[in-house]
Every structure is written in C-alpha cells, then in structure tokens.
C-alpha positions as CSV (number, residue, x, y, z in Angstrom):
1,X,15.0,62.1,23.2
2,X,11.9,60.5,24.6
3,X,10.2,58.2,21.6
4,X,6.6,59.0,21.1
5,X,3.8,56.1,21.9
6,X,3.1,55.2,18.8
7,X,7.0,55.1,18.1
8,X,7.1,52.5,21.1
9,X,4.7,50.6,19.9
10,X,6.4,49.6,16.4
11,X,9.6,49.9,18.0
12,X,8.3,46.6,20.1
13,X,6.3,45.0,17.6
14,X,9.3,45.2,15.4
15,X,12.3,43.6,18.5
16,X,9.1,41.0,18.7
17,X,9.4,39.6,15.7
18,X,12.7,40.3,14.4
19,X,14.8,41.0,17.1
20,X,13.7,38.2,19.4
21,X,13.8,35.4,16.7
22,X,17.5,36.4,16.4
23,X,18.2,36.5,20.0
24,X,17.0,33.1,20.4
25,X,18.8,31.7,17.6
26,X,22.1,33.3,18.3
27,X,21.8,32.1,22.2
28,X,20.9,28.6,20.9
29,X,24.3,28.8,18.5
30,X,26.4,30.3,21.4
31,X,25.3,26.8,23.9
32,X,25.9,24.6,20.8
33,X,29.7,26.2,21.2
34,X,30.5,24.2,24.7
35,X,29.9,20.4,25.9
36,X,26.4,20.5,27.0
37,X,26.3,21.3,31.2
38,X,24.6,19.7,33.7
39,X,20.6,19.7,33.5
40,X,20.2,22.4,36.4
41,X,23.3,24.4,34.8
42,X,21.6,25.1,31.1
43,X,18.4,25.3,33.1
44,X,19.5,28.3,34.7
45,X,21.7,29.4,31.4
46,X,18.5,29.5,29.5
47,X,16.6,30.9,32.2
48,X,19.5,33.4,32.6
49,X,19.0,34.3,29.0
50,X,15.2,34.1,29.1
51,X,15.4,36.9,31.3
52,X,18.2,39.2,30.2
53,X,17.0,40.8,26.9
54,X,14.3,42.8,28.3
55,X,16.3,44.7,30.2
56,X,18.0,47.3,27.8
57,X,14.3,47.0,26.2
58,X,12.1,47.6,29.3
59,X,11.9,51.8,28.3
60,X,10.5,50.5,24.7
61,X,7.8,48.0,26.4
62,X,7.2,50.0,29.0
63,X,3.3,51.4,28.8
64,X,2.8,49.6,25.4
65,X,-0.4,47.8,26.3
66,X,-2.4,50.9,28.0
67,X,-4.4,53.4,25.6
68,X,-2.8,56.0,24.0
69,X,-1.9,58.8,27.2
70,X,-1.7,61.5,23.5
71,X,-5.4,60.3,21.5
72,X,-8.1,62.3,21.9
73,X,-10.9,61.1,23.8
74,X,-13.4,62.4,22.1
C-alpha cells in the first residue's frame, strides 16, 4: 500500500523529530560501548551512520518537498 502525500509528509516530519533524535542518541550510546578508535576510524563510523538511516526511509522522503502531485490547482 502506497502512503498518500500528505501521509508522507507527517510520516517524515514525525522520523525528523522523533525518530532521528533517537537514532543519534542510541548510535552515540552504541560508540560509548568500545575503547574509542582511531580518529579516521570513528570518522568514517559516524559518517557510516550519518549515512545509513535514510535508506529504509528514502520511499517516505522521497517527493516531500515538491507541491502536492493530488491538490487542485485551481
């Protein structure tokens, strides 16, 4: 089942400020877990991490910003 735009569009706004928060906090605890790498290793960890989320996310994102393809125009 397809979510609708405006679906989307709180479905992100919501993994924005909830979800995101979260993730952040719960990769910051997971790091705190091992002897702190090399500079270039937790570099790349966080950049790693950075990264990863969006992509089980990227169908929610995905058109977000344009107009509304279901609004009428007129």
């Amino acid at each position: 089942m397809a979510l609708s735009y405006k679906a989307r569009k709180r479905w992100a706004l919501v993994i924005l400020l909830l979800a995101l928060p979260a993730y952040i906090l719960a990769a910051l605890w997971l790091t705190t877990l091992f002897p702190r790498p090399s500079f270039v290793l937790e570099l790349l960890l966080y950049i790693g991490l950075g990264v990863i989320w969006i992509f089980p996310l990227k169908a929610v994102f995905k058109g977000v910003g344009q107009a509304d393809p279901d609004a009428d125009d007129g």
